[in-house]
C-alpha positions, 0 to 999 in steps of 0.5 A: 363606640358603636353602641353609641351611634345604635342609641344615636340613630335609635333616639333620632328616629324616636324623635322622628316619631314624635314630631310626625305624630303630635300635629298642632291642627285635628283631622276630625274637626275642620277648622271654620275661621270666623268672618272679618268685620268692620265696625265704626263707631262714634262717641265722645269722650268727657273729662273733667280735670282733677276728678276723672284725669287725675295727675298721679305723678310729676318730674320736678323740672323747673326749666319747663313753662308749658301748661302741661309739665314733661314727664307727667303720668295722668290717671283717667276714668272719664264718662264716654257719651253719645254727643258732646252734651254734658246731659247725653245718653251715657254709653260706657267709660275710658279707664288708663294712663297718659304719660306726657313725654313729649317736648310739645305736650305729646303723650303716650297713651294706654287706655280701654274704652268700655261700653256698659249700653247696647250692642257691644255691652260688655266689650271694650277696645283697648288702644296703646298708642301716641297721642297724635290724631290717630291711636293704634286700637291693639286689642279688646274684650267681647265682641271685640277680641282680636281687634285692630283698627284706628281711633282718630279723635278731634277735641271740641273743647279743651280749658282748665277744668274740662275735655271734650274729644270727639271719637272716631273708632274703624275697628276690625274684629271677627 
């Protein structure tokens, strides 16, 4: 019995040691965070239904008459421009998913703006969020790592075959 309270107290201390000595942080190299930046950026998002939003699958609900059937998950690539012209400078694009759930045509959202042009070639933002006026940015790459912000968008043109939606991203990244 007393060996086992020996070994009890000796394995408590060597554990003691342990956490004492493993730090997360070194004594040597001082730690610089990074400054906090701002960026806005503004830009245009075109879509052309049936060849850069694609439905990939559809409930069969015969009870529903809206234009945009519950329960539908859309694939996009679409083209992002620096104005609503069709023929404006091509900046990058929008890949994701929208998965309309809500009764009124609402959709939940996953989708990576990526820039190929100019100062943030090579980064994206990614947004996971509703569909309502203002998406979530949760992410990105590049410049843009570790970022969080809004996305308020404001469409210019919506009908049968074409989407224009007018981006406003606030991003907070370092």
């Amino acid at each position: 019995m007393r060996g086992t309270s020996v070994l009890s107290w000796i394995l408590i201390i060597c554990l003691s040691q342990v956490a004492v000595r493993s730090q997360y942080y070194s004594d040597t190299v001082p730690y610089h965070p990074r400054p906090v930046v701002v960026t806005n950026l503004h830009f245009y998002m075109h879509e052309f239904t049936g060849t850069t939003a694609v439905v990939l699958t559809q409930a069969n609900i015969t009870s529903n008459n809206s234009s945009v059937p519950f329960a539908t998950l859309v694939a996009i690539n679409d083209p992002l421009r620096t104005g609503p012209e069709p023929d404006s400078e091509l900046i990058g694009n929008v890949q994701g998913m929208s998965l309309l759930a809500g009764s009124n045509a609402s959709s939940t959202q996953y989708i990576d703006f990526e820039f190929n042009t100019g100062k943030f070639n090579g980064s994206s933002l990614s947004v996971f969020s509703r569909g309502e006026a203002g998406l979530a940015v949760v992410g990105g790459r590049g410049q843009f790592a570790m970022a969080t912000g809004t996305a308020l968008f404001n469409p210019l043109l919506i009908n049968a075959t074409n989407v224009i939606m007018e981006f406003n991203f606030t991003v907070i990244h370092y």
